[in-house]
N, C-alpha and C positions, 0 to 999 in steps of 0.2 A: 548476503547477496540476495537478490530478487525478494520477494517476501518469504520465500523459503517453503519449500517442500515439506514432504515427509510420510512415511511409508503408510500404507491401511490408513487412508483419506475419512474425513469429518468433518460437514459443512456445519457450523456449529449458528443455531438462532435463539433467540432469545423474540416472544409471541409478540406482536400486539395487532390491534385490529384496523385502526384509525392511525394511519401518516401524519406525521406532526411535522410544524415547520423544527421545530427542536431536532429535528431526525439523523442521523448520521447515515446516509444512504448507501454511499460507496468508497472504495478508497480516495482518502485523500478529503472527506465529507462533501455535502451536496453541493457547494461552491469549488471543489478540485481542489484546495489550497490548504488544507492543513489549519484552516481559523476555523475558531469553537466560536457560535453564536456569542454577539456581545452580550454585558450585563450579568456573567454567571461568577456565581462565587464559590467557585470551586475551591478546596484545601489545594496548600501548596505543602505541606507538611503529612505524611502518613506509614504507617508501619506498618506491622503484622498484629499488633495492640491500641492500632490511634487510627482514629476515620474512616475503618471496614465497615460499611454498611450491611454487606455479605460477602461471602464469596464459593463459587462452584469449582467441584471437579472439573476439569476439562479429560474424557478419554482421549488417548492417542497424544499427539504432537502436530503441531503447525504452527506456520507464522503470519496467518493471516489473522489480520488488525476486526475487533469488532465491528458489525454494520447495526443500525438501530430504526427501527421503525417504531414508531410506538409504546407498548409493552415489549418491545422484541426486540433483542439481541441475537446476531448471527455471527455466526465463525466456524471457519472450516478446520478440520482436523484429521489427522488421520494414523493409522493402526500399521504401526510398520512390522509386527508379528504378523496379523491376517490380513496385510495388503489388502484393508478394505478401505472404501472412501466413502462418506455421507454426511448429510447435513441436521442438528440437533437445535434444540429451541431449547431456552428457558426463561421464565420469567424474568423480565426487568427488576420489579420491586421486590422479587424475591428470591430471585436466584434459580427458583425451582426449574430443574429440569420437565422441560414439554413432553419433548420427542423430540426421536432420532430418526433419519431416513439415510437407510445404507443408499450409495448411489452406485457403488461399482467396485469387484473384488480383481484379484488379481492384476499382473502385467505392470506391476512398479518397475519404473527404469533403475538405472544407476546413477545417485547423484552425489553432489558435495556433502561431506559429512557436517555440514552447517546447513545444508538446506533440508528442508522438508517436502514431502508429499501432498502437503496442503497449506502452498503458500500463498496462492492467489486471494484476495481479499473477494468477499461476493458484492452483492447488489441490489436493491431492491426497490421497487419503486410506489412502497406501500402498498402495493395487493398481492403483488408476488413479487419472488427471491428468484435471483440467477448466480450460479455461480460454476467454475469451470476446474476440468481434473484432468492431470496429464496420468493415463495409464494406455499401456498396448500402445507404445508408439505414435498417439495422438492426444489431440485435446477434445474433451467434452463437456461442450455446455449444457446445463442443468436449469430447467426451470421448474418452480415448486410452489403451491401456495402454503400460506401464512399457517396451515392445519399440517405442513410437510409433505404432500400426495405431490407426488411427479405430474406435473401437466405435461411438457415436453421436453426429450432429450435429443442433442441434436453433435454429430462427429463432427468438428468444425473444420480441423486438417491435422496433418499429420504432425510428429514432432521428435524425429530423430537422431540427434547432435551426437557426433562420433569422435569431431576432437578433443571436448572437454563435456563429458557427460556430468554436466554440473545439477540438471531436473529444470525444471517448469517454475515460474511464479509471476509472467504479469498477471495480474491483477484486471477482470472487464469493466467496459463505465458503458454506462446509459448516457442514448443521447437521443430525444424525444420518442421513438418508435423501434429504438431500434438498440441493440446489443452490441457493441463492437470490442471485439476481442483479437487481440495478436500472438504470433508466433514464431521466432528468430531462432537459426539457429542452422549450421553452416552446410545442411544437406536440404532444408526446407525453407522456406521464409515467405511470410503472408500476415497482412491485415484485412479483417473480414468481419462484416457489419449482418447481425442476426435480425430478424424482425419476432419481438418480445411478445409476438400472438403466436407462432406457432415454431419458433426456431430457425425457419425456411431462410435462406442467404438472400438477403439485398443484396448486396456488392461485394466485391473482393478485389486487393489488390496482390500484387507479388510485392515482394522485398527481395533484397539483396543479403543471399545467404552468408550470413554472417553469426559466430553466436551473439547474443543478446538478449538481456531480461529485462526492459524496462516495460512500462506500461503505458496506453495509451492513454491519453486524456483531452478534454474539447476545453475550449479557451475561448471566449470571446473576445477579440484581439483584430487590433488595422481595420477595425470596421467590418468584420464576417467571423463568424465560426469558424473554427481550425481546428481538426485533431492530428495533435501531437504526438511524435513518437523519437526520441534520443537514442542513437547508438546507431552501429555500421558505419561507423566514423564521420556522422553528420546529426544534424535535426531535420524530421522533414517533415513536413505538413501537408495533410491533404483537408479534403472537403468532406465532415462527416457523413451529409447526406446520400451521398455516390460515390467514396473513394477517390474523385481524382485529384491524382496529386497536383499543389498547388505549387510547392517551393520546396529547396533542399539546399541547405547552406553546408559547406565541409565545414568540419569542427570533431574536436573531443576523439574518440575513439571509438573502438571496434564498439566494445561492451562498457553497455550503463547498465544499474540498475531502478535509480532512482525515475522519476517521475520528474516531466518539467513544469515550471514555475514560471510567473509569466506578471507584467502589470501591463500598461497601457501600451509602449512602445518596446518592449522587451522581452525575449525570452531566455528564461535562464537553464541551464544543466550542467550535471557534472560525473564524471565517473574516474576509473573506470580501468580496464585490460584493455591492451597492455600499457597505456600511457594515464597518465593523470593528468587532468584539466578540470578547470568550473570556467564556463563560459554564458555569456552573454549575448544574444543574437538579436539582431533587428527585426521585428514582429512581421515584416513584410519579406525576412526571406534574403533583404539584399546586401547583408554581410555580418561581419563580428564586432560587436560594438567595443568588448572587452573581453579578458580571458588573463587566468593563472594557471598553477599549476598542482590545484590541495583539490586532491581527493577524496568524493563525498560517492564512491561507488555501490553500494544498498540503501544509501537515507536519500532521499530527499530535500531542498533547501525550502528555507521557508521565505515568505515576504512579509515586509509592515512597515508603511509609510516611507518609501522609499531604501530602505536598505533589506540586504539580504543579508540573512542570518545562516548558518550553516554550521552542523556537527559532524566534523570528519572522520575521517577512519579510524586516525591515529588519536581522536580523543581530543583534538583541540579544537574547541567553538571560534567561530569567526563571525565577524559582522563588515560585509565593505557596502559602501556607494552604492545603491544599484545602479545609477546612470552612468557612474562612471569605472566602478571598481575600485575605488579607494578603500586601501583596509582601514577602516574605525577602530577597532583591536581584534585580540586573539589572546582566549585564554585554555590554557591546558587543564582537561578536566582528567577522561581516563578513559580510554578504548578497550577493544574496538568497538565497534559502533554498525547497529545496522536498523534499528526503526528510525523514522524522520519523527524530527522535533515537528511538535504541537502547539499554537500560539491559542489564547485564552485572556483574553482583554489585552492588556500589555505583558504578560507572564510568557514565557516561554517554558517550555517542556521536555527536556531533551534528556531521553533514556538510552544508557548503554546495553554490552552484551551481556553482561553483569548484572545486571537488573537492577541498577543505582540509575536512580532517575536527580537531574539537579533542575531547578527551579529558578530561573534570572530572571531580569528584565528586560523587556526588548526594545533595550534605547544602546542608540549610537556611542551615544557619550563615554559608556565605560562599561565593561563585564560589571555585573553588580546582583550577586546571588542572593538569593531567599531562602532556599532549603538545599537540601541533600537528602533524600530518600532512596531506599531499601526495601524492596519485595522480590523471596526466593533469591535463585544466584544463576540465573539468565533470562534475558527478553529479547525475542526478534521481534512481536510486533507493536504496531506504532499506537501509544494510547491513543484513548478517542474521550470528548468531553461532551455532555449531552445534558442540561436541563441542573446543574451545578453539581455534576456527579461525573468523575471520571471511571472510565472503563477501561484496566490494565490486562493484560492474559501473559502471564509469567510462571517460568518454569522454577523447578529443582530437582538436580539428579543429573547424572548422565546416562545413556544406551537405554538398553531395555526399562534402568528402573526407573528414568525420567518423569516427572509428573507435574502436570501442569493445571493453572487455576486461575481463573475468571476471578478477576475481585471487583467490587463495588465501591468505591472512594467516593466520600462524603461527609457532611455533618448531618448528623439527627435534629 
């Protein structure tokens, strides 16, 4: 669910100095969509003995997916013994741990024993990192430069959920000047747009108190900018520069988790509590183009060249139509399932909770695998690919002795 919490928070970075178009900035990468720049030759095959370039400690626990600037990796994590939460650097090429910058101790909620305290993925926009923590009952956003040093921290709103205290994990996105970060959940609900100079609110909306964890995301879509947000039993879209809302289609259910997907005239999502659906929406708002009923409620779906690709809960890969929803096929791989598959030229990338990642291709025609890989014996978050090197953060263990680690996938 959501990208997952977890107690004594760790925003975990990895340095660099200079933003590269190579860069993996935010969830979801600099284009929102889950595709690794073309041309890279990334392994599709790798172990714990075959195509570690390196790999780091990770302290604490979280599910948030690596961000990369440069020499820098970031990822959040966090201490659920001393309910602390910060953010950590290490070298790209080498793994080497930078620093660590505690951002905030005490006041962990109660959440799903699958989520964590540090699920939100951060953000960066190559001169400084944002990234957001739910403790004491709200969310706060964090800004840091590249050296770790707090520039500003700012209370964004509250976050209270009393019927299912599940925790915290959308994930914020940059969208030109500004931070925009959300917060669902059945006693509060708000989307609220930060300005990346000094934290201060541009705009804010209400939502309709509902729980939900998806995250928002901008699309350029029907000819305008649109940020997107799935769940409270609808899609709704507003205008990322001032919040107002544009359109809201009913559809799906209370609670998503994933992130929506989106091409020229469509938008896609799926979740979710209490009902299951993947649906299809008209980019302008003015109804359902299509819709099932296979639930993809913590991943994500992906796009490429017209069909959407998806890894559900229960472990079966799907490919339908995107225009129309026609299913292509469906093959049973193995659940559950909570990071979203990664597309890398025509490779798909799709990692369970298992930490068995399988390796297809992403054509219509037929399920048609490459590999089957194995690192540790769980993963919530969603690899990232950067410059022909993939970046994994995988666990082993359970409870206290859990221990999780950054690897570096590649050839020499």
């Amino acid at each position: 669910m959501l990208q997952r919490l977890f107690t004594g928070l760790v925003c975990i970075v990895l340095i660099s100095f200079d933003a590269q178009a190579g860069d993996w900035t935010q969830w979801r990468g600099p284009n929102h969509n889950n595709v690794a720049a073309a041309g890279q030759g990334v392994p599709t095959e790798w172990s714990e003995s075959k195509n570690i370039l390196w790999k780091a400690d990770v302290p604490g626990r979280g599910h948030a997916s690596p961000v990369i600037t440069g020499n820098t990796i970031v990822l959040c994590t966090a201490d659920d013994q001393r309910q602390t939460q910060a953010v950590i650097a290490f070298d790209r090429k080498t793994g080497k741990r930078l620093w660590l910058t505690q951002i905030s101790s005490g006041g962990f909620p109660s959440i799903h024993p699958k989520n964590t305290h540090a699920s939100p993925t951060a953000a960066t926009d190559g001169t400084h990192l944002f990234a957001t923590f739910c403790h004491h009952e709200k969310i706060e956003a964090v800004c840091l430069d590249l050296q770790g040093k707090i520039i500003w921290r700012k209370d964004v709103g509250g976050f209270r959920p009393k019927l299912y205290e599940y925790g915290y994990a959308a994930s914020p996105t940059l969208y030109k000047n500004l931070l925009i970060v959300s917060g669902d959940c059945d006693t509060i609900a708000w989307v609220k747009a930060l300005k990346t100079s000094d934290g201060s609110i541009a705009w804010e909306q209400k939502r309709e108190f509902m729980l939900n964890w998806s995250s928002p995301i901008v699309a350029s879509i029907a000819g305008r900018d649109q940020l997107l947000l799935s769940g409270t039993n609808k899609i709704s879209s507003y205008n990322p520069m001032n919040g107002e809302p544009l359109w809201s289609t009913p559809c799906l259910t209370m609670a998503t988790c994933g992130t929506c997907t989106w091409d020229d005239n469509l938008i896609f999502a799926s979740g979710g509590y209490p009902k299951a659906e993947t649906v299809a929406v008209k980019a302008d708002g003015s109804g359902v183009a299509w819709k099932n009923n296979v639930k993809c409620y913590e991943q994500s779906t992906l796009l490429h060249n017209g069909y959407l690709f998806a890894f559900a809960d229960n472990g079966v890969a799907y490919c339908w139509n995107a225009k129309t929803g026609k299913e292509m096929w469906k093959q049973r791989l193995s659940g559950p399932v909570s990071a979203s598959p990664l597309l890398v030229g025509d490779h798909i990338y799709a990692t369970n909770e298992a930490g068995t990642t399988w390796v297809f291709k992403a054509s219509p025609d037929k399920y048609e695998q490459l590999a089957e890989n194995q690192l540790g014996d769980s993963s919530f978050a969603s690899i990232v690919a950067v410059d022909n090197q993939l970046f994994i953060r995988s666990g082993k263990g359970d409870g206290a002795g859990r221990k999780e680690t950054l690897y570096c996938i590649g050839t020499k």
